[in-house]
C-alpha positions in Angstrom: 0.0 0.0 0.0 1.6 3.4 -1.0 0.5 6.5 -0.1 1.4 9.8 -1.1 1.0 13.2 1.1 1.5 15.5 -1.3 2.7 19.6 -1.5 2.8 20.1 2.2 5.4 22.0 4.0 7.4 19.6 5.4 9.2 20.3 8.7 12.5 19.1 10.0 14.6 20.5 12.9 17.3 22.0 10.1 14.8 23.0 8.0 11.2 23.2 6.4 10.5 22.8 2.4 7.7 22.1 0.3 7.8 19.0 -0.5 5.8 15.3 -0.7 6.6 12.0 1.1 6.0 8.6 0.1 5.0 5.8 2.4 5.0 2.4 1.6 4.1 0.1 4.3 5.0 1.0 7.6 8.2 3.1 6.5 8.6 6.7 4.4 10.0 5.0 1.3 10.4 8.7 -0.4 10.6 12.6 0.0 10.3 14.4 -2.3 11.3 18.2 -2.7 9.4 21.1 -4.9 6.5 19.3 -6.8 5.1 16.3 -6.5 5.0 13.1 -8.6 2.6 11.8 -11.1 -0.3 10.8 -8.5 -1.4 7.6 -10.8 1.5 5.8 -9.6 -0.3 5.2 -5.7 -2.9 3.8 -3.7 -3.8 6.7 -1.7 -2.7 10.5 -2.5 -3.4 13.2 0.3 -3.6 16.4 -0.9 -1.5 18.6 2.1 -1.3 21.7 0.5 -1.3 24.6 3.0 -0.5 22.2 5.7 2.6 21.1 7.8 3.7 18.1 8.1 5.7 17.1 11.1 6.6 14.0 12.0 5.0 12.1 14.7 5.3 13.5 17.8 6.8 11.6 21.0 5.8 12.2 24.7 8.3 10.8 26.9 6.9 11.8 30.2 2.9 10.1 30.8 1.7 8.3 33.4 -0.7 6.2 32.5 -2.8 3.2 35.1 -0.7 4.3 38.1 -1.7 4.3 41.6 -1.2 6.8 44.0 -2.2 9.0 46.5 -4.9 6.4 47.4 -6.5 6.5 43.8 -5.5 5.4 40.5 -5.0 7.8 37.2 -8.0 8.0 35.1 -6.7 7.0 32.0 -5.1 3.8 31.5 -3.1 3.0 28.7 -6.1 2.2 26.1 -7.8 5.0 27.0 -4.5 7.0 27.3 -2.8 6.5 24.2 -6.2 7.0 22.6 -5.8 10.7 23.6 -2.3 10.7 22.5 -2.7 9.4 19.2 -5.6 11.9 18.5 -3.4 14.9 19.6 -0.9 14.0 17.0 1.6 11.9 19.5 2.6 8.8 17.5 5.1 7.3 20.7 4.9 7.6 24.2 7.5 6.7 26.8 5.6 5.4 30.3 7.3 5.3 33.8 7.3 1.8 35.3 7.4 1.8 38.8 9.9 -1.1 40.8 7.9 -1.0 43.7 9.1 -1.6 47.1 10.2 -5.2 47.2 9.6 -5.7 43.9 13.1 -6.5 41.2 13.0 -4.2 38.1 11.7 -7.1 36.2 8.5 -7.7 37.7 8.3 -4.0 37.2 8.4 -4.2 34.1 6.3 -7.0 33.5 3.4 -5.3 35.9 3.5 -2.1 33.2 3.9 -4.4 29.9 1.0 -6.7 31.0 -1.0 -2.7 31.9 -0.2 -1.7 28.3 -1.4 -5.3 27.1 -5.1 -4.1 27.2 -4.3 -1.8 24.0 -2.2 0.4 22.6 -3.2 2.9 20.2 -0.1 4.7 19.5 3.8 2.9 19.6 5.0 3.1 23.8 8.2 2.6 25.1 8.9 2.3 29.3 11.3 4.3 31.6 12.3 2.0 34.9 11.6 3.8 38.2 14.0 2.3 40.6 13.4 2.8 44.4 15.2 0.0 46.2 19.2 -0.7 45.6 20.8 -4.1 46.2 23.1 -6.5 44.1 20.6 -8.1 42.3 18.7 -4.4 41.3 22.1 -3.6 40.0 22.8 -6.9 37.8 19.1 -6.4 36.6 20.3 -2.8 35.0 21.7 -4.6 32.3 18.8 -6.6 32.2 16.6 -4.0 31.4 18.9 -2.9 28.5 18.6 -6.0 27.0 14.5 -5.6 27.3 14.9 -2.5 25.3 14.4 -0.3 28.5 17.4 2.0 28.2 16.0 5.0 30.4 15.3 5.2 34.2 14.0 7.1 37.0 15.0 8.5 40.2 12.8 10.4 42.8 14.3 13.3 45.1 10.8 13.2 46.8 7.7 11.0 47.9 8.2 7.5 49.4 9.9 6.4 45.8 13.0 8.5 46.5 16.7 7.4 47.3 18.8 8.4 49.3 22.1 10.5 47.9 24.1 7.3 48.3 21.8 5.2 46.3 21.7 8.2 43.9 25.5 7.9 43.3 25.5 4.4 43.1 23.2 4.3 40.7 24.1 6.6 38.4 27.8 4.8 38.3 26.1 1.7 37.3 24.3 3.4 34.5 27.2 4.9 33.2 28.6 0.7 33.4 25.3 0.2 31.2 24.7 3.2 29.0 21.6 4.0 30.7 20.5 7.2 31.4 18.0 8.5 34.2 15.6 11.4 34.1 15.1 12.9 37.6 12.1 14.5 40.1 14.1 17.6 41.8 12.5 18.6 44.6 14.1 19.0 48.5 11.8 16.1 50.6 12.7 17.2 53.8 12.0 21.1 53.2 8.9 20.4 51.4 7.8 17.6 54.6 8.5 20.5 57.2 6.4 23.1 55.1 3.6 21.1 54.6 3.3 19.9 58.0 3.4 23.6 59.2 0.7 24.4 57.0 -1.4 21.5 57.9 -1.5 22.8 61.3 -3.8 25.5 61.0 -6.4 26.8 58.6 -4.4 26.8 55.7 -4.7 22.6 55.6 -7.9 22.9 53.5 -6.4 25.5 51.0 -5.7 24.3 48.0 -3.2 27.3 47.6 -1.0 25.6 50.5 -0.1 23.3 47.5 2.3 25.6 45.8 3.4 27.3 48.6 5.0 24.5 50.3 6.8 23.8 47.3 8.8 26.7 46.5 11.1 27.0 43.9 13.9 26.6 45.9 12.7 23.3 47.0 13.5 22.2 43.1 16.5 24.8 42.9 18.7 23.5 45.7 17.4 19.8 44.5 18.8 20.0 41.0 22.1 21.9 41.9 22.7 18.5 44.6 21.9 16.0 41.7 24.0 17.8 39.6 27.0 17.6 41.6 26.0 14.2 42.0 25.9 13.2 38.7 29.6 15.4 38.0 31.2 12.9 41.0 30.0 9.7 39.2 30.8 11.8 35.7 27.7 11.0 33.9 24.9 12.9 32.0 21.4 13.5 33.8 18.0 14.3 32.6 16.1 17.3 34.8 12.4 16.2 34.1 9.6 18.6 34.6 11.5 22.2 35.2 9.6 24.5 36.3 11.4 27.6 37.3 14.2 30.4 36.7 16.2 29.6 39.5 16.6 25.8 38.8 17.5 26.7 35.4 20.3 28.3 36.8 21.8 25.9 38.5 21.5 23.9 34.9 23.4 26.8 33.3 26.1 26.8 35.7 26.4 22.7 35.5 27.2 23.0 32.0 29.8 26.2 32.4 31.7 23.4 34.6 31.6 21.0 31.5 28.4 18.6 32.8 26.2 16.8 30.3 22.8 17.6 31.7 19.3 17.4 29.3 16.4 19.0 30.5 12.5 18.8 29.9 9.7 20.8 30.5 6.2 20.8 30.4 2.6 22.9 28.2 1.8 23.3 32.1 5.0 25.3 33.2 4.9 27.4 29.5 1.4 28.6 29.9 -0.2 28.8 33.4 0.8 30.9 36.4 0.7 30.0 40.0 -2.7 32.2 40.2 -4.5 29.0 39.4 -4.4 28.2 42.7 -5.9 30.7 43.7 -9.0 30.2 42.3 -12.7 29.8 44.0 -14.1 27.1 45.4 -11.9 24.6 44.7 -11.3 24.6 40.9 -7.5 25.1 41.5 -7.1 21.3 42.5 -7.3 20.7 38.7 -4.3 22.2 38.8 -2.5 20.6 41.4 1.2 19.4 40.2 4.3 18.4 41.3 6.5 20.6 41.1 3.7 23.1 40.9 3.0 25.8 38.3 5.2 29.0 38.7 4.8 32.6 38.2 4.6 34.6 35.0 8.6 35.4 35.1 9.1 31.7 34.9 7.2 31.3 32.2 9.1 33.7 30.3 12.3 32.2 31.3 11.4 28.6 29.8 10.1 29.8 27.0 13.4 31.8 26.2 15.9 28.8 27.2 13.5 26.4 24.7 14.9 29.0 22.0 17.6 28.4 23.1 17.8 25.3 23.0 18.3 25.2 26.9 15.9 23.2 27.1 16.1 19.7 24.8 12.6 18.4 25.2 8.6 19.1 26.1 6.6 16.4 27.4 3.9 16.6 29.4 3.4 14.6 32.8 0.3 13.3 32.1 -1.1 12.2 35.0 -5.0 12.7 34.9 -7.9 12.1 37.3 -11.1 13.2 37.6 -12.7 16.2 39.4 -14.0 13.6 41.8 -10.8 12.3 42.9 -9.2 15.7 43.3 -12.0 16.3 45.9 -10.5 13.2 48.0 -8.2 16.0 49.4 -11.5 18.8 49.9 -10.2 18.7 54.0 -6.4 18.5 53.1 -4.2 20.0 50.7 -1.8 16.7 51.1 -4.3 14.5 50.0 -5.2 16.2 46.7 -3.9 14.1 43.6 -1.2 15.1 42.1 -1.0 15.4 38.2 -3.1 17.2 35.4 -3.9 15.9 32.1 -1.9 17.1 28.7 -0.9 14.3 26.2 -3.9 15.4 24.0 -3.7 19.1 23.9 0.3 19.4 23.8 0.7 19.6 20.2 -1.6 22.3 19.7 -0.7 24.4 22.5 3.0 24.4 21.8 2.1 25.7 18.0 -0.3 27.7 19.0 1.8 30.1 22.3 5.1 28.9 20.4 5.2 29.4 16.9 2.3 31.0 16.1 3.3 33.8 18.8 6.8 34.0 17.7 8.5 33.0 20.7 9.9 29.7 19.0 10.3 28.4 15.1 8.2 25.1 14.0 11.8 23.7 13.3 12.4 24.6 17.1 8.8 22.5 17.7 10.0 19.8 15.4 13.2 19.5 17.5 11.9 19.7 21.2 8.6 17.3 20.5 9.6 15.1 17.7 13.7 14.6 17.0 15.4 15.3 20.4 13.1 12.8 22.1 14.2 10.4 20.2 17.3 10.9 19.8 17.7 11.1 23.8 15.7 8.1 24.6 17.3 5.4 21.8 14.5 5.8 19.2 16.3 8.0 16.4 16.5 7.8 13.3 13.3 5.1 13.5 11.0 7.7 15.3 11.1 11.4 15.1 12.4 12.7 11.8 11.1 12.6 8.4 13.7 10.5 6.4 14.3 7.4 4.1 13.7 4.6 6.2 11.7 5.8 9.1 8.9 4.7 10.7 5.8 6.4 8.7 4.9 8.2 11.7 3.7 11.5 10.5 1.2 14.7 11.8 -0.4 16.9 9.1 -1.5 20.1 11.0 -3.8 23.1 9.5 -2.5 26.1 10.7 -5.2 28.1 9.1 -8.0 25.8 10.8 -8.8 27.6 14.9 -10.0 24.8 17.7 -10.9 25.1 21.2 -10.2 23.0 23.9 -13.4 21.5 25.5 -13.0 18.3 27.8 -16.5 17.3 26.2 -14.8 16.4 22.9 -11.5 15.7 24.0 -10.7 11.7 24.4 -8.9 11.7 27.6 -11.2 9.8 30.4 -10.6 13.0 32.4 -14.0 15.1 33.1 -11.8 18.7 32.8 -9.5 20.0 30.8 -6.8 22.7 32.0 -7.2 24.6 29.3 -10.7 24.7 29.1 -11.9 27.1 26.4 -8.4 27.6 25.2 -8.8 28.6 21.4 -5.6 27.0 19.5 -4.4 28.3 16.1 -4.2 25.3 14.2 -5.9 21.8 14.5 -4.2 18.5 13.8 -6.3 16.7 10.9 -4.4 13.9 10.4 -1.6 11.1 11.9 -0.5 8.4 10.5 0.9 5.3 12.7 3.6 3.2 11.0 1.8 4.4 7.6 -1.8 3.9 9.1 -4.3 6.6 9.2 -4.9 6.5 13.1 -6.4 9.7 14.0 -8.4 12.2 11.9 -9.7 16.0 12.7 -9.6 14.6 16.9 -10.7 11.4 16.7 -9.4 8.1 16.6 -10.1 6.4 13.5 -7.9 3.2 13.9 -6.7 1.7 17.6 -4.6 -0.7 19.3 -2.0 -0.8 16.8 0.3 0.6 19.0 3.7 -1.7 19.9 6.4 -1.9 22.3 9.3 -0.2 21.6 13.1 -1.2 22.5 15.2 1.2 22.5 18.7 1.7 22.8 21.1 2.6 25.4 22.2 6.7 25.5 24.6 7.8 23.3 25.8 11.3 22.6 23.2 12.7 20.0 22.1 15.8 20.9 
């Protein structure tokens, strides 16, 4: 089957040209450049003209099917990837939990056998380790074999190590090629803040949420991984940055010659710690971890994305329902963490990033599409538009306005952060491995998603 997309603009992170690409199969057999070819030699010819086309996007950051804070997320990974593969993201990467007691294995098994109630767009899975002993650290080079090449380590919550198991970890990985993404936040200041505040009144304000996590909670947590991570002389991930000050303490990492990649989040480029504030008790929608910052933060990630300061946006997706955020109505503590995002990313990104000026669709192409896979051991299969690639591909109409309305969206989730949101351009369609999947929001083709192994970290970006 051969299928043409024909006179779009096509966008890569070096460039964008007008141009058509061929798919036959599951891989782009051909691009090409200026006009296109006589149309009689294909199946299927769709006419982009007017349109980009990206290739798919990848969310490395979702949690989908995960228990906590006495609840369990909303969307699971059907229902999940369902919402990512309508918002144009073609690959997630999940985060599989070791729990305590558990070996990374039956980890992994526990997410694989989550996932194995449908997948509608391609998945891969970090490892989340939270107990060290001899046999966790033979299993590292397990888990490369498996094809999981990227971990997790928590600074925070009853999943976090200790700075010793930090270290030792992060040697072993270097043993491996691994590489581990990181939660920065200090436990102990945050535990002493939010016990002061559950003392009084403030315990059933949901505005105590952010306030006992300051930025310097995630500020003086980064700079003590990062000196961490220069002892055992290996290159870290800083997932979910949030804030100025902990960019700083990125900046000055690299002026003392550190490897250090950093993500962000739609969340942390477009809403401001007001939120919070809000009546009644809307702003547990918005209840995060880290939490959102304040409009000068917002600024500053924005700016270092430009920059190419920052390598990646994904988007945490952790989603529940209004009901669940209510089981913390009496106590801030007990409010879920985690809003929803995999299926509004795309369009938010264009629309307060390109469309605004503040970043270039190459830029958008880079951070959501090629340095995601080229970070977590998926490139050149995933992420780029090239001979021999996966057919994962997003047309998007930038001429076509949508707003964001958690009654159409596909998400199991009853709200949506950015409720009302008008976006500048709609994604019409995304192709899966050459497959029409999704088309103008909804899914038109489902659990064709696979299991990705990927391999182990290499220098790339």
């Amino acid at each position: 089957m051969k299928t043409l997309i024909k006179d779009g603009t096509i966008v890569r992170s070096d460039r964008s040209f007008k141009g058509s690409v061929l798919i036959d199969g599951e891989k782009i057999a051909r691009i090409y450049e200026g006009d296109a070819p006589d149309e009689n030699a294909f199946d299927t010819v769709v006419d982009a003209s007017g349109k980009l086309v990206f290739p798919g996007f990848i969310d490395a950051h979702t949690h989908f099917d995960l228990h906590v804070a006495g609840t369990v997320t909303i969307d699971d990974f059907y229902s999940g990837t369902r919402a990512a593969i309508a918002g144009g993201t073609t690959t997630i990467i999940d985060f599989g939990t070791q729990y305590h007691g558990e070996t990374l294995m039956q980890g992994l098994q526990n997410w694989k056998e989550m996932a194995s109630a449908g997948t509608s767009c391609d998945y891969g899975i970090h490892m989340t380790i939270t107990e060290w002993n001899e046999e966790v650290c033979r299993e590292c080079e397990t888990m490369m074999e498996e094809g999981v090449s990227t971990f997790k380590l928590y600074m925070t919550y009853d999943t976090r190590v200790d700075d010793d198991v930090f270290y030792k970890v992060l040697k072993r990985l270097k043993e491996v090629h691994g590489i581990t993404g990181v939660h920065c936040e200090n436990d102990g200041l945050i535990a002493a803040l939010r016990d002061e505040y559950a003392s009084d009144s403030r315990v059933s304000k949901v505005s105590s949420h952010y306030l006992t996590r300051p930025p310097e909670a995630e500020a003086e947590a980064v700079n003590r991984l990062l000196y961490i991570a220069e002892q055992a002389d290996v290159p870290v991930i800083v997932v979910h940055l949030t804030n100025e000050l902990a960019l700083q303490e990125i900046r000055a990492a690299r002026k003392r010659g550190r490897k250090v990649f950093a993500e962000t989040c739609p969340q942390y480029l477009l809403l401001t710690d007001d939120v919070y504030e809000l009546p009644g008790f809307e702003g547990a929608k918005y209840v995060c971890a880290p939490p959102i910052r304040k409009r000068s933060d917002v600024e500053a990630l924005w700016e270092a994305l430009k920059n190419g300061e920052i390598q990646t946006v994904s988007t945490d997706h952790c989603s529940f329902t209004t009901e669940q955020k209510r089981l913390g109505t009496e106590d801030f503590r007990k409010i879920p963490g985690g809003v929803p995002g995999v299926e509004t990313r795309v369009p938010l990104i264009y629309t307060e990033g390109v469309s605004k000026g503040r970043i270039s669709r190459e830029d958008m192409c880079r951070a959501l599409s090629e340095n995601p896979a080229r970070l977590y051991g998926l490139y050149p299969q995933k992420g780029v538009i090239q001979e021999g690639a996966d057919a994962d591909i997003v047309i998007l109409d930038p001429d076509v306005k949508r707003v964001i309305s958690a009654e159409t969206q596909v998400s199991k989730s009853d709200y949506a952060p950015f409720e009302g949101y008008e976006c500048a351009c709609a994604v019409e369609k995304v192709y899966l491995r050459g497959t029409l999947s999704a088309e103008d929001g909804k899914v038109v083709c489902e659990n064709r998603g696979k299991f990705l192994k990927r391999n182990g970290y290499g220098e790339t970006i």
